[in-house]
C-alpha positions as CSV (number, residue, x, y, z in Angstrom):
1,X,67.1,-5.6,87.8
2,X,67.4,-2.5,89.9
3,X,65.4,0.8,89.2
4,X,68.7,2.7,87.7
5,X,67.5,4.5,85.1
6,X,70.1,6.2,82.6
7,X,69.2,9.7,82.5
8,X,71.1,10.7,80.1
9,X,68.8,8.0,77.6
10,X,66.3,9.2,78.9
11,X,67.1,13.0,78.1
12,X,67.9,12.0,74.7
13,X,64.5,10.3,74.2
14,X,62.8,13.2,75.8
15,X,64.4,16.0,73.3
16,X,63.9,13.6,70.4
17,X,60.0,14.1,71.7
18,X,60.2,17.5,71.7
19,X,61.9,17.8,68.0
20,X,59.2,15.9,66.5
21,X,56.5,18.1,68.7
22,X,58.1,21.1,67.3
23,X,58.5,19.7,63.4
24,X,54.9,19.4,64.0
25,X,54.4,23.0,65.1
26,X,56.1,24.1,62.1
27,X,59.6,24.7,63.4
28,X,62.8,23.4,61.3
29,X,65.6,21.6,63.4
30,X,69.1,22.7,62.7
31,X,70.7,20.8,65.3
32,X,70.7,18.9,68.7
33,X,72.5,19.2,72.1
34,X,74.4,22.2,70.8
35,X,77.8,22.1,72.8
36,X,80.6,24.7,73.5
37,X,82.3,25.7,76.9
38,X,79.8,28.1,78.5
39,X,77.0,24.8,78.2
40,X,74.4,23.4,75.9
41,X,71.4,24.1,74.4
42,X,69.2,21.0,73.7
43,X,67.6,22.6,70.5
44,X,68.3,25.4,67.8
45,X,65.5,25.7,65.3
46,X,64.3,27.7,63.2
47,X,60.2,29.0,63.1
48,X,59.6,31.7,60.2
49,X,62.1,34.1,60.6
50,X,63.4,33.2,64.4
51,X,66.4,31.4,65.4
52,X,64.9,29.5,68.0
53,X,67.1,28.0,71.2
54,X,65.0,25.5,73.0
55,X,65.5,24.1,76.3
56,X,63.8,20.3,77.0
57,X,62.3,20.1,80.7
58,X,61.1,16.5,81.6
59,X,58.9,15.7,84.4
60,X,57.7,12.3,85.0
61,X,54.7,14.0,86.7
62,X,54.1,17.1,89.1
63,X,55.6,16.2,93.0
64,X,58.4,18.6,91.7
65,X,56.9,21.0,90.0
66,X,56.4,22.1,86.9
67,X,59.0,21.2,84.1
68,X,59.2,24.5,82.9
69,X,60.0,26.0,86.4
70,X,63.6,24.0,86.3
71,X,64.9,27.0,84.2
72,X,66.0,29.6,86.4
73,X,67.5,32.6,86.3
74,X,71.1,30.7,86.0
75,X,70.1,28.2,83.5
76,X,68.4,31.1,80.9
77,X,71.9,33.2,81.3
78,X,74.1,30.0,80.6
79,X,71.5,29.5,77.6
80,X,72.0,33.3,76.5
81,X,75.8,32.7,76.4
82,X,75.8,29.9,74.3
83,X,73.4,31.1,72.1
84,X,75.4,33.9,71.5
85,X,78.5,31.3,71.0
86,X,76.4,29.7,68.3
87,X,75.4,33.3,66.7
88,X,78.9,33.7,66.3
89,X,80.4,30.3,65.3
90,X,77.6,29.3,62.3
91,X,78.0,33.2,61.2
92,X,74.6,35.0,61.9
93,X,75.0,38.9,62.3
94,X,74.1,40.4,65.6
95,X,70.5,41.6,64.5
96,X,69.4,38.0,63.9
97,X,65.8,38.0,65.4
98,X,66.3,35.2,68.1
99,X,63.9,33.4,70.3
100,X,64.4,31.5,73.7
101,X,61.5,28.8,73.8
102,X,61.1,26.3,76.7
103,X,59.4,22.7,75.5
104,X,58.0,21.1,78.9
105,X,56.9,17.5,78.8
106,X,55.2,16.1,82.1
107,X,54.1,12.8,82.2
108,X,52.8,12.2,78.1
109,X,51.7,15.7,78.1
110,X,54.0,18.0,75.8
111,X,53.9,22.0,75.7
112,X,55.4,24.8,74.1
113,X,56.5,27.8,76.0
114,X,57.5,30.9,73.2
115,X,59.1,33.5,74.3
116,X,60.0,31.9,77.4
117,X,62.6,34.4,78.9
């Protein structure tokens, strides 16, 4: 057996991590791998009054930095977008107080990043 390793699985198991880190933080999941044509968003939550939109990062350890760095400038606008696609579609009014969180996981080590951008 080769070392080909199904990222996608991965991914999957990673966010399912980082939904049951956040449950235990007190946040409610409303969905999973939110999908429209501007992108995805791996999380959309809820914590008190927020609508949360949380982006997974997974690093199996540090040699490329930290997980939370992955989400530039490019990736937080595409997130933006289709958080504001998912504003729109489930019928939330503009003034809904939103939040853009960032869960990194490195190695076993799981974090929360509020507020993120």
């Amino acid at each position: 057996m080769g070392m080909i390793v199904n990222k996608r699985a991965v991914g999957s198991h990673k966010e399912q991590l980082a939904a049951e880190f956040l449950k235990d933080q007190g946040y409610l999941i409303r969905e999973m791998n939110f999908q429209c044509r501007s992108g995805e968003i791996d999380i959309v939550a809820r914590d008190g009054r927020y609508l949360v939109f949380v982006e997974v990062k997974y690093r199996a350890d540090g040699r490329t930095g930290e997980p939370e760095e992955a989400v530039t400038i490019y990736k937080q606008n595409t997130i933006r977008k289709v958080a504001r696609f998912y504003l729109l579609r489930h019928g939330f009014s503009e003034d809904t107080p939103c939040r853009f969180d960032v869960v990194g996981i490195k190695g076993e080590t799981i974090r929360v990043t509020r507020n993120a951008f």
